[in-house]
C-alpha positions in Angstrom: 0.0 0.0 0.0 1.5 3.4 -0.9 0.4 6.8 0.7 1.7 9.6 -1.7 1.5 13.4 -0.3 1.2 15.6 -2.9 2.8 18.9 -1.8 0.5 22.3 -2.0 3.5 23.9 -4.0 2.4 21.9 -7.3 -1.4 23.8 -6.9 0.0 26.5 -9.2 2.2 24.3 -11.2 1.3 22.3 -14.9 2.7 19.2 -13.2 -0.7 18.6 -11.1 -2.7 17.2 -13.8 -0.4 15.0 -15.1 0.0 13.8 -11.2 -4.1 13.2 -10.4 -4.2 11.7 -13.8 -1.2 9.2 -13.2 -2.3 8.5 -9.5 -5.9 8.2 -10.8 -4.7 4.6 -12.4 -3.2 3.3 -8.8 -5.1 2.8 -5.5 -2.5 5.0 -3.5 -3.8 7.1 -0.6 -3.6 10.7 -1.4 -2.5 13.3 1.1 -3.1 17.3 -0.2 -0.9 19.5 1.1 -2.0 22.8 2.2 -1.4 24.9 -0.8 -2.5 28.6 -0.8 -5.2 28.0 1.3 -2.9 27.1 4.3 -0.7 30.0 3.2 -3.8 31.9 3.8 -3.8 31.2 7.3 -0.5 31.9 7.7 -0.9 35.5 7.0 -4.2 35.6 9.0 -2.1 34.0 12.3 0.4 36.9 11.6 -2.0 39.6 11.4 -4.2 38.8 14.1 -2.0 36.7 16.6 -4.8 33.9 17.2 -3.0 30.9 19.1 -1.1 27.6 17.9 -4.3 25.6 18.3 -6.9 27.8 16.3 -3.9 27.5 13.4 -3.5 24.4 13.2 -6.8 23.4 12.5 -7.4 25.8 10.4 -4.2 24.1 8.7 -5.6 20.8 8.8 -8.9 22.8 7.2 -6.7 24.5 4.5 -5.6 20.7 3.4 -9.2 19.5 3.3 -9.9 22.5 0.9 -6.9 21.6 -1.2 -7.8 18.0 -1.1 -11.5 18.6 -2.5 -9.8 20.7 -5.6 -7.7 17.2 -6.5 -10.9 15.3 -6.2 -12.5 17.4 -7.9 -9.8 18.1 -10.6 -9.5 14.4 -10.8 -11.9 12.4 -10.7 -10.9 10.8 -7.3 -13.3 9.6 -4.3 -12.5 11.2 -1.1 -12.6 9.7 2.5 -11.8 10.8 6.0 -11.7 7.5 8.1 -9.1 5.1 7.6 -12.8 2.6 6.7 -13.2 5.0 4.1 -9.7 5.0 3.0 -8.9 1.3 3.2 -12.4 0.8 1.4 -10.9 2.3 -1.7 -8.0 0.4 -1.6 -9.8 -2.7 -1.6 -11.3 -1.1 -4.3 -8.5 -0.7 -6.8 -9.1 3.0 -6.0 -6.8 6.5 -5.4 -8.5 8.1 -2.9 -8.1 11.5 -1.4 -8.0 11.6 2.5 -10.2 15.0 3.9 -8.5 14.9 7.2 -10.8 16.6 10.3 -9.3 18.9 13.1 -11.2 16.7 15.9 -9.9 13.6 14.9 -6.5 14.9 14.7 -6.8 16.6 17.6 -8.3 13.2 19.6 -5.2 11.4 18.4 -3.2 13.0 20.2 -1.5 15.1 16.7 0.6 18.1 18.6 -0.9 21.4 17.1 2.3 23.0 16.0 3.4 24.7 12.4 6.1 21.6 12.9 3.7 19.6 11.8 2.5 19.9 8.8 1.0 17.7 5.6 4.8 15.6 6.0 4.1 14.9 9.3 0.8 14.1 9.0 1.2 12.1 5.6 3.6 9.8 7.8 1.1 9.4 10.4 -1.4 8.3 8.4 0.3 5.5 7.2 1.4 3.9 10.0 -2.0 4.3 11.0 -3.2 2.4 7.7 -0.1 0.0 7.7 1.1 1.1 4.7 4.4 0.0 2.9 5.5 2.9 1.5 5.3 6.5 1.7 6.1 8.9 -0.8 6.8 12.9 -0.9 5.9 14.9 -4.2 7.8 18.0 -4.0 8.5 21.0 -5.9 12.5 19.9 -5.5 15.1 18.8 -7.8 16.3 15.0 -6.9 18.9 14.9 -4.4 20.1 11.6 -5.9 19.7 7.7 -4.6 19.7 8.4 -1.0 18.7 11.1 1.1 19.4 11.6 4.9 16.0 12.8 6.9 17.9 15.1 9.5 19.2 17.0 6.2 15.9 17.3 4.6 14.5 18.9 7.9 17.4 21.3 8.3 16.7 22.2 4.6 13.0 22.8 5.1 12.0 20.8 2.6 10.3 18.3 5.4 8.6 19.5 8.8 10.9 19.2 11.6 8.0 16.7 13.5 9.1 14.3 10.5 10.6 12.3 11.9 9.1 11.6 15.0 6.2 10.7 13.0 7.7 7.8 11.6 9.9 6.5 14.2 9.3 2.7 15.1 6.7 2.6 11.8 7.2 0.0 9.6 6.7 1.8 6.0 9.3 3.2 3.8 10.1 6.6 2.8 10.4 8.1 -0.5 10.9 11.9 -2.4 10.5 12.8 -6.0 10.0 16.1 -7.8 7.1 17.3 -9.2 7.8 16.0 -12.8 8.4 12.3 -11.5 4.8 11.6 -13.1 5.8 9.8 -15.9 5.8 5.8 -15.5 4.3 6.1 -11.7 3.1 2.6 -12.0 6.4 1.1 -12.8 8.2 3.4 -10.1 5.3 2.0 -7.4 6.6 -1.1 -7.9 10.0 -0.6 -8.4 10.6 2.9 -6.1 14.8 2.4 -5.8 15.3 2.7 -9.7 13.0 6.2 -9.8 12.8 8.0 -6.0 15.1 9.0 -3.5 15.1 7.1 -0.8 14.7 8.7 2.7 17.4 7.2 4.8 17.4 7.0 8.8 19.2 9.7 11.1 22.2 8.0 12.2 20.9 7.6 15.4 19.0 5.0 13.8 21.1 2.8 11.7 19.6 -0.4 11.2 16.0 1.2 10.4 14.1 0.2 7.4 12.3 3.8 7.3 12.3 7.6 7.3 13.1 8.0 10.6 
């Protein structure tokens, strides 16, 4: 099972078609970032100085939004509850995940800009038992093999990363946003198209992201 988190940066870019029309022919779990609309509550937070909590669901809101435009853009069913998630999956289905402040907040999900869609991409699929996890970004390919404490200090990935995804049993993956072409060969063979993201050194002998 693959979870793929499509990064709010590709809501203004030609690449996102070509992305909803690819995943449209696999029965990945889609995570939306937050796009513009959670860049829309950053600006509000500055303004008006509202507290971490209000944000962050208003984050977790902003991703719904953006998650209803690639449903809508593509084609794709929607669901909020892993039931609903895992019942496209049976399904042969890509569905898009409309995550809920309240269930977030009643798993215990830290309400912090730290945590973001990476984050909460990674959470979600320990939570469905996924195999694989993978990171659409608006980045150029850092090669074979990527280290995760590098990607954080880079802010390419949410600091909260990689606690999300410590003791999980899923691997982690980046590509750029034009790594569209042949997903369903890279799916089943990710080492020969995505980076791999490797394990802080802390944790040497770990098969995932953190």
């Amino acid at each position: 099972m693959w979870v793929v988190k499509l990064g709010g940066s590709l809501a203004d870019s030609e690449s996102l078609i070509p992305w909803l029309q690819a995943l449209a022919r696999t029965d990945a779990v889609i995570v939306p970032g937050g796009g513009p609309f959670a860049d829309q509550v950053r600006k509000a937070q500055a303004r008006w100085r509202f507290d971490e909590r209000t944000a962050h669901d208003m984050a977790v809101l902003a991703m719904r939004q953006y998650g209803l435009m690639l449903a809508g853009l593509g084609g794709l069913r929607t669901g909020t509850s892993a039931a609903e998630l895992k019942a496209g999956i049976r399904k042969g289905q890509a569905t898009v995940w409309l995550p809920l402040p309240e269930n977030l907040g009643a798993a215990g999900i830290p309400a912090s800009w730290d945590v973001t869609s990476d984050s909460l991409a990674a959470w979600l699929a320990g939570q469905l038992g996924a195999r694989h996890l993978l990171l659409v970004k608006s980045v150029a390919s850092p090669g074979a093999e990527v280290g995760c404490e590098g990607l954080i200090t880079d802010g390419i990935i949410d600091p909260a990363f990689g606690s999300f995804g410590t003791g999980a049993h899923f691997q982690c993956w980046l590509c750029g946003r034009d790594d569209h072409h042949a997903l369903a060969d890279a799916l089943q063979s990710p080492s020969r198209y995505f980076t791999r993201i490797i394990a802080p050194s802390a944790f040497p002998e770990s098969g995932n992201c953190t």
